[in-house]
N, C-alpha and C positions, 0 to 999 in steps of 0.2 A: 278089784276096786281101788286100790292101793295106787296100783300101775293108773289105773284110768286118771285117779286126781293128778297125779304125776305127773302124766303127758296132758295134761288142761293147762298146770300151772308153767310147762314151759312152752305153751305155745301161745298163753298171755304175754311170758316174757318177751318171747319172740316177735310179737306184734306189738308189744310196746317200745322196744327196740327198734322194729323199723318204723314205727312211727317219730319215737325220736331223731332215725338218724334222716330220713325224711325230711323232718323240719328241720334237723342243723344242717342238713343239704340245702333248704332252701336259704336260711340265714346267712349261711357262707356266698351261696349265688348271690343273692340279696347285697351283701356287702362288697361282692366284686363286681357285679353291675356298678353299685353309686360309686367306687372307686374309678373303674374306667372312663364313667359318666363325666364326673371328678376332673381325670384326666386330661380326656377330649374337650373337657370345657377350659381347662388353663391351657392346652394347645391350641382350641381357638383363639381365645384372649393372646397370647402370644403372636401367635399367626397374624394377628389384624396388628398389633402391635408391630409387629417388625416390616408387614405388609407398608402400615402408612409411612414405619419412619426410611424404609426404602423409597416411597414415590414422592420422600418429603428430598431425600438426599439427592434422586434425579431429578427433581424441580431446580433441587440447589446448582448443582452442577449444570443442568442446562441455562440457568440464569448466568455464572459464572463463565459459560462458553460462551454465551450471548454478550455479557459485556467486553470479554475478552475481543471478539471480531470489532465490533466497535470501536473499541479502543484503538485497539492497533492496527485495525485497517487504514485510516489515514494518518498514522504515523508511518510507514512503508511506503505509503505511498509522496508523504512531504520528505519523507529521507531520499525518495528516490530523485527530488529535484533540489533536492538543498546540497547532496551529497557532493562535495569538490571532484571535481572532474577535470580531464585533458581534452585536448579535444580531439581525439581518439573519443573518449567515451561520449563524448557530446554527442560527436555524428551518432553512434552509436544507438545514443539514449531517445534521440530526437528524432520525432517524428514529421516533424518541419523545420526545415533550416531556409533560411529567404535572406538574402541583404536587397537590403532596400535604405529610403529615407523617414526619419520620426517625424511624424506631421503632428502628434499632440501628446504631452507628458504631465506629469504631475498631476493627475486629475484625481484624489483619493474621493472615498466615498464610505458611507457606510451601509453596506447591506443591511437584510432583512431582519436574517437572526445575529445584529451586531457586531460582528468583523468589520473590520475597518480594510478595505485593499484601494492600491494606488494603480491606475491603467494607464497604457500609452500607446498610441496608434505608429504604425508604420506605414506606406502605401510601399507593394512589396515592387522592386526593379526586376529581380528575378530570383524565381525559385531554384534549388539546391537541393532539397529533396523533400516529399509531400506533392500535395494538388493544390499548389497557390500557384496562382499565374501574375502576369504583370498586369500590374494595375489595381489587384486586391489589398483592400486595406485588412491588417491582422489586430485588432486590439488585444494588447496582453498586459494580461493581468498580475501584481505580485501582492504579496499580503503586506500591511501594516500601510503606514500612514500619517496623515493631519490632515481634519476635518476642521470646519470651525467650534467643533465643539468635543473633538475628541482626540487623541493620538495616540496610535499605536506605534512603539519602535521595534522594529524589527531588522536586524544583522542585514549587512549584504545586500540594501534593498536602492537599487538602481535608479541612479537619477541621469536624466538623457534628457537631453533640449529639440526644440525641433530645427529640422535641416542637420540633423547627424546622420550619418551616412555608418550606415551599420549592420553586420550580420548577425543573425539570434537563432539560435537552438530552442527549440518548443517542441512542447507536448501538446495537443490540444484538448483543453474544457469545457465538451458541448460547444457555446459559441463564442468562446474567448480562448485563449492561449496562454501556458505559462512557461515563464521561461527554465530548459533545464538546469541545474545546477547553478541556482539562485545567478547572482553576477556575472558567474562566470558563463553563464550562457548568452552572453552578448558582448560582439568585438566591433572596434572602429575598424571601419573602411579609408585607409589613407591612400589616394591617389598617386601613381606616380606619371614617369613616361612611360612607359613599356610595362606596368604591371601593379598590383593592384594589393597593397600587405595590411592584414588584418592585424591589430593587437589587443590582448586585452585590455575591457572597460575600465577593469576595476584597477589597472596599472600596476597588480604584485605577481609579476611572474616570477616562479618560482624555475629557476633556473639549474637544471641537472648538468653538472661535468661530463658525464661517465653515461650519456641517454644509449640504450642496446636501441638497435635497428626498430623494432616495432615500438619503441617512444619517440619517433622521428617526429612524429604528429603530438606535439606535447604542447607546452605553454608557451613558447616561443613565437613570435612573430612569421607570418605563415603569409604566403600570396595565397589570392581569391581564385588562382587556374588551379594550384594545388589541392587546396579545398574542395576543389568540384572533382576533379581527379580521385580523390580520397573516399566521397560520397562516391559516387558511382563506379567506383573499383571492381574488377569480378574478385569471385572469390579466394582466386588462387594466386593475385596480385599481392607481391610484398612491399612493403616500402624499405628504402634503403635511407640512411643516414644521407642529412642536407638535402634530399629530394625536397625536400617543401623551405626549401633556403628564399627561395623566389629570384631567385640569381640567373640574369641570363634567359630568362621564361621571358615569352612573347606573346602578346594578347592587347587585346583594345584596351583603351586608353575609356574610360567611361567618366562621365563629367556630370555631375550628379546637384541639380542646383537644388539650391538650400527653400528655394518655395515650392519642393516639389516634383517641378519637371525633370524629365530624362534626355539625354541627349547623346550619341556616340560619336566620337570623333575620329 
C-alpha cells in the first residue's frame, strides 16, 4: 500500500513536471518567435530604409551626370573653336576651308533663347577642302555682338568689310558655319604677280625663331598654292622648312573684284 501511494505521488510529480516544462517550452518558443518577429521587422524597416536612401543616391548621381554632359558638352566643344591654333591645326580642325569674297558683315542678331551672334557672308571663289563649290555663298556665324538694344562683347570677334578677299577655316552648324579658332580662322588674300599670300586677320603673328620641320605651316604668311598643297597632301607627305615661303611658286594671278565677280587673268 505504501509502495502504491509512492509510485501515485511520483508520477503526479512527473506529470506536473512535464507539464510545466511543456509550458516553459512553449514561453521560451513564444518569446523567440516575437523576438525573431522583432528582428525581421527592424530588418525590414532597415531594408526599405537604406532601399529608398540608395534610389535617392542614384537619382542624385544620375542628376549630377546629367548636368555634368550639359554642361560640359558645349564647353568642349566652343574650346574646340576658340582654341589658338596654327594653321597646321586649322586645316586640320576644319571641315571647310574656302577663300572667297565677304559680300555682307556685321549683321548681329539676337536669337531665340537670347544669344546675341554677329554673321557675315562669303560667296565662295574656290573650295580648299569640304563640298562648297564656286559660287556658294557660306554665312558664318560668331557669337557676341550689338544689337540696337543689346551687346554682347565677346574676345577675338572678327570684323571683315565687304570685298575682302579672304580664306576661313570652319566647321559647319547645321546651316550656318563657324569659324575655327575664333580669329584666327580667317586670313587676307593679298594678291601678287605670280602668287597669292595669306596673312593673318587678326595681325599678331606670333613668330617662332627655332620652327622644327613640321611647324613650317605655322603663323607666318603662307601662298594660297601651299595651302592647297598642305590640305590635300597624302599621308606620307612631309613638309620641309620654307616650303610654304611662297617664293618662286608659280600659279595664276586671280583678280578678285571687290562687287563680287571673279575673273582670272
Amino acid at each position: 500500500m505504501h509502495h502504491a501511494l509512492l509510485a501515485g505521488s511520483c508520477g503526479l510529480r512527473k506529470s506536473r513536471c512535464a507539464i510545466g516544462f511543456r509550458s516553459a517550452t512553449r514561453h521560451v518558443t513564444h518569446n523567440k518567435c516575437d523576438a525573431i518577429s522583432r528582428f525581421m521587422s527592424v530588418q525590414r524597416q532597415t531594408g526599405s530604409h537604406l532601399y529608398r536612401f540608395t534610389m535617392k543616391l542614384a537619382a542624385r548621381a544620375t542628376e549630377i551626370l546629367i548636368a555634368a554632359l550639359i554642361l560640359f558638352a558645349p564647353v568642349s566643344v566652343s574650346a574646340a573653336l576658340l582654341r589658338s591654333m596654327d594653321l597646321t591645326q586649322l586645316c586640320d580642325h576644319a571641315d571647310t576651308v574656302v577663300a572667297g569674297v565677304v559680300l555682307t558683315s556685321g549683321q548681329a542678331q539676337e536669337l531665340d533663347n537670347g544669344r546675341i551672334v554677329t554673321e557675315f557672308s562669303i560667296i565662295v571663289h574656290e573650295s580648299i577642302k569640304g563640298t562648297s563649290t564656286f559660287g556658294d555663298v557660306l554665312f558664318i556665324r560668331q557669337a557676341g555682338g550689338q544689337t540696337p538694344t543689346k551687346v554682347a562683347r565677346v574676345p577675338r570677334l572678327v570684323s571683315v568689310k565687304p570685298g575682302d578677299a579672304v580664306v576661313v577655316f570652319t566647321r559647319r552648324l547645321q546651316d550656318r558655319f563657324a569659324l575655327v579658332s575664333a580669329d584666327r580662322g580667317i586670313w587676307r588674300i593679298e594678291y601678287g604677280n605670280n602668287d597669292a599670300i595669306l596673312t593673318p586677320y587678326d595681325n599678331h603673328v606670333e613668330r617662332k625663331p627655332d620652327s622644327k620641320p613640321s611647324e613650317a605651316l605655322s603663323n607666318h604668311p603662307v601662298s594660297l598654292l601651299a595651302l592647297r598643297k598642305w590640305v590635300t597632301r597624302p599621308p606620307s607627305v612631309q613638309l620641309e622648312s620654307g616650303y610654304l615661303r611662297g617664293n618662286g611658286m608659280a600659279m595664276k594671278s586671280v583678280q578678285l573684284h571687290r562687287i563680287g565677280g571673279l575673273r582670272e587673268e
